[in-house]
C-alpha positions in Angstrom: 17.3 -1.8 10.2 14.7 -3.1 8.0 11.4 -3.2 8.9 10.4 -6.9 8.0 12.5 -8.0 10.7 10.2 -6.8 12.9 7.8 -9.0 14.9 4.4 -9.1 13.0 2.2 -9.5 15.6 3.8 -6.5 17.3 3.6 -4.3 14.3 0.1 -4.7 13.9 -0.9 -4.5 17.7 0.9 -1.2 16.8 -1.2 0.0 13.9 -4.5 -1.1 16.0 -3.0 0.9 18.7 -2.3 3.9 17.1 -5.6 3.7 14.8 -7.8 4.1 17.6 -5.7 6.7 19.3 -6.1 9.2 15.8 -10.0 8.1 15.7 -10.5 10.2 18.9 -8.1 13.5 17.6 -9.1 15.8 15.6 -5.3 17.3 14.6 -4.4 17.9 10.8 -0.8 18.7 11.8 -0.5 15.4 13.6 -2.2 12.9 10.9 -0.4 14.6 8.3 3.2 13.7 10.3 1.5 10.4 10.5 1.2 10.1 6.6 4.9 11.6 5.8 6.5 9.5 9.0 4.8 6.2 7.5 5.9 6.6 3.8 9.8 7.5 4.6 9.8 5.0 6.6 8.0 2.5 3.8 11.0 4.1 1.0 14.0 4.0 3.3 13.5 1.2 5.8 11.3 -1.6 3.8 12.0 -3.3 1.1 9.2 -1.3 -1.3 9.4 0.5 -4.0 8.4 4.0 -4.8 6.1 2.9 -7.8 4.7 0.1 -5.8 4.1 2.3 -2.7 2.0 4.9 -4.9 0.1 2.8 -6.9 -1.3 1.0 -4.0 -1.7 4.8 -2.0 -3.4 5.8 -5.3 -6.8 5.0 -4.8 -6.4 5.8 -0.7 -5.7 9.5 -2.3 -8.9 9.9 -4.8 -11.0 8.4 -1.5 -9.2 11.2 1.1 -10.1 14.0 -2.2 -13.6 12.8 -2.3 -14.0 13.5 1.9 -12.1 16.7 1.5 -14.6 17.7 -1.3 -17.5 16.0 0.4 -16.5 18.1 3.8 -15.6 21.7 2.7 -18.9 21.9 0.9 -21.1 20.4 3.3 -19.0 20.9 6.5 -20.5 24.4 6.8 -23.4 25.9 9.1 -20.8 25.8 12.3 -22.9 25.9 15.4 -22.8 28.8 17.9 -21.5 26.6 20.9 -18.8 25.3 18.2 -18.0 29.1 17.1 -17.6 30.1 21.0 -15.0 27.3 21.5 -13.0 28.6 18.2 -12.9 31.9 19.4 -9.5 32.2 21.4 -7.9 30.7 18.1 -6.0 32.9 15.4 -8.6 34.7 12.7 -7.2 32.1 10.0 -7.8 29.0 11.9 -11.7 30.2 12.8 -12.3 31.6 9.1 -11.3 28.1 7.9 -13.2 26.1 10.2 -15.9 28.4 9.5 -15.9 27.5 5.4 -15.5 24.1 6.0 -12.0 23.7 4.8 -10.9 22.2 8.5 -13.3 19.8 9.2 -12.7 18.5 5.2 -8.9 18.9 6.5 -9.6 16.7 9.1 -11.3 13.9 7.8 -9.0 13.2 4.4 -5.7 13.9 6.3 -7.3 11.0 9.0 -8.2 8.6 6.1 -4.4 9.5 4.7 -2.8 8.2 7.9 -4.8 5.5 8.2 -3.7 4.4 4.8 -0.3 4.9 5.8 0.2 2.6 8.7 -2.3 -0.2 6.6 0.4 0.5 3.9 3.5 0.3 6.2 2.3 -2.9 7.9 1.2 -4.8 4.7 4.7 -3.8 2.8 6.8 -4.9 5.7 4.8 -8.1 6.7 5.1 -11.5 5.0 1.8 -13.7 5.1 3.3 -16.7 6.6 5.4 -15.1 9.5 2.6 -13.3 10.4 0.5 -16.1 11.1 3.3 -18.2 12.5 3.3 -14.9 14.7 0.2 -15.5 15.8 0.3 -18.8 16.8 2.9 -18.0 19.4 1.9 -14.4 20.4 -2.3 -14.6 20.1 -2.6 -18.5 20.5 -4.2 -18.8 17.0 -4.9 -23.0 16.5 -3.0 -24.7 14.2 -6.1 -25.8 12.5 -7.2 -22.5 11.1 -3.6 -21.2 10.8 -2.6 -24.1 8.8 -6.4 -23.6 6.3 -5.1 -19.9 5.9 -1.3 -20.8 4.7 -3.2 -23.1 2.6 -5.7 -20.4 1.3 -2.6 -18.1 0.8 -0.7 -21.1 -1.2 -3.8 -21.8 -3.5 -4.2 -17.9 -4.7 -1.4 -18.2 -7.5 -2.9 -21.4 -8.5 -6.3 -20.0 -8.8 -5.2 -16.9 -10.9 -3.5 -19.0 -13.6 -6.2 -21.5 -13.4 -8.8 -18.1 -14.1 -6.4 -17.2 -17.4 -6.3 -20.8 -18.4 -10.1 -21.1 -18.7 -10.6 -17.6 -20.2 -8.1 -19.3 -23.0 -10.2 -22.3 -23.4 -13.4 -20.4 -23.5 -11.9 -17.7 -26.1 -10.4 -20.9 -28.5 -14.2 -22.3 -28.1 -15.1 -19.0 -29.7 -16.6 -17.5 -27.0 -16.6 -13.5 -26.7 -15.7 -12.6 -23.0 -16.0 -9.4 -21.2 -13.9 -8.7 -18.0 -17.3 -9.5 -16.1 -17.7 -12.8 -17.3 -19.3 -15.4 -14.9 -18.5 -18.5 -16.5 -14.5 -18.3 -16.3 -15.0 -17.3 -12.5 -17.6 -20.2 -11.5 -14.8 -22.7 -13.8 -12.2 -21.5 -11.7 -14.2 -22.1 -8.0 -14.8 -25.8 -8.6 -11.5 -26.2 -9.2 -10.5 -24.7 -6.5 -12.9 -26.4 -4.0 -11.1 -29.5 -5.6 -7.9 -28.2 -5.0 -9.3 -27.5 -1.5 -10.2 -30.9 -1.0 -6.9 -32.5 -2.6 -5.0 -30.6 0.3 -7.7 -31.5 3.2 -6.8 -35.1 2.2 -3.2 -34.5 2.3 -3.2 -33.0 5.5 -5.4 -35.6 7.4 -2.9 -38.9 5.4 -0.3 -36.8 6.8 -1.6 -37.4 10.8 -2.7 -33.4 11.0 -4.5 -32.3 14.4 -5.4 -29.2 15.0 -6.1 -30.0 18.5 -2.8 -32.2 19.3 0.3 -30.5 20.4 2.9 -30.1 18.1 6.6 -29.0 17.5 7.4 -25.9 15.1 10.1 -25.3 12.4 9.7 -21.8 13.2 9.5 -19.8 16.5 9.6 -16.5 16.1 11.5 -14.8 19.1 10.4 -11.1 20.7 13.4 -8.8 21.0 14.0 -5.3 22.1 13.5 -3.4 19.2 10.4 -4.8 18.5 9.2 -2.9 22.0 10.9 0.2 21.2 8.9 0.0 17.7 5.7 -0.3 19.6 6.3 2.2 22.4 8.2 5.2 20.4 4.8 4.9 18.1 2.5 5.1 20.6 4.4 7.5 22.8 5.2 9.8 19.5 1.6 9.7 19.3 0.5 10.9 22.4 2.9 13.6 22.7 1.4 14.7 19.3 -1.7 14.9 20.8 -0.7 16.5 24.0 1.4 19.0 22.4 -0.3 20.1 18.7 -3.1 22.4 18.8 -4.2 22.1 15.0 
């Protein structure tokens, strides 16, 4: 089963969920299941591609290399109450907690599975079923579900609108850099115009935020969207329970 036929709203309830359950572990062995269980699943039950996945997990790799660096060389100096609690544990576990290496473990295999659910959430979700999702699940108003479909609509207009004007400021002879300013503040008014253009629409159209209305879409909750969220969160907890590093 494919994972975008999952309810949004349930998927990331379960990210949330499990985030804040690894924020209070300290386990490599389960973050690092965490990582591997999020990209098979990401390659075998999602629509994603290998290329896409990795270049979007690139830069979550250089930032969990920099913690690992950052924490083996100035993770060290461990405490005497911390070196009496680490003393009923194997002689390579305490010399590497000792040097630093598990405490830099710990932190970049953390930021690692953190990446992965992000990754596996925003790969398998589509923008506008999620918020659809959260009208009927969370209760979100219309008014600002409807601005951010809007928002969401208007980002491919506003990229070609950006190349558009760096073409008509390079054929004016212009020399641009990739930090440029003027192309950027070109291609904000006219997307507050845009903006307004669809405000306009809307309220000719009889749009209220406030007054009920009827939907074209309703998402529906079903049974494997529960087993999604509970074999996450009980896999998790189990983890924790049951690992010891």
């Amino acid at each position: 089963m494919k994972l975008e036929k999952l309810d949004p709203t349930v998927k990331a309830c379960t990210s949330l969920v499990c985030v804040i359950l690894l924020s209070f572990q300290y386990l490599v062995s389960l973050n690092i299941a965490v990582f591997v269980l999020s990209l098979l699943l990401l390659l075998t039950c999602t629509r994603a591609r290998g290329i896409q996945v990795l270049k979007l997990l690139l830069p979550a790799l250089v930032a969990a290399f920099g913690l690992f660096v950052t924490g083996y060389f100035h993770g060290r100096g461990t405490r005497a109450e911390d070196l009496q609690k680490i003393a009923a544990m194997p002689y390579a576990v305490r010399a590497a907690m000792s040097t630093g290496l598990y405490p830099a473990l710990q932190i970049s295999t953390r930021l690692l599975a953190y990446a992965g659910f992000g990754l596996l959430f925003a790969l398998s979700t589509d923008g506008e079923a999620f918020i659809f999702s959260l009208m009927h699940r969370c209760r979100l108003s219309p008014k600002f579900a409807y601005g951010i479909l809007a928002a969401i609509r208007l980002m491919p207009n506003m990229v070609r609108e950006f190349k558009s004007v760096r073409l008509a400021f390079r054929a004016r002879g212009m020399q641009l850099r990739w930090y440029s300013l003027p192309p950027v503040f070109t291609m904000l008014v006219n997307s507050i115009r845009w903006s307004q253009c669809v405000a306009m629409a809307m309220e000719s159209k009889g749009f209220d935020g406030d007054a009920p209305r009827t939907c074209s879409i309703v998402p529906k909750l079903r049974w494997y969207d529960l087993a999604f969220f509970s074999c996450w969160i009980t896999g998790i907890l189990v983890g924790m329970c049951l690992l010891r590093y």
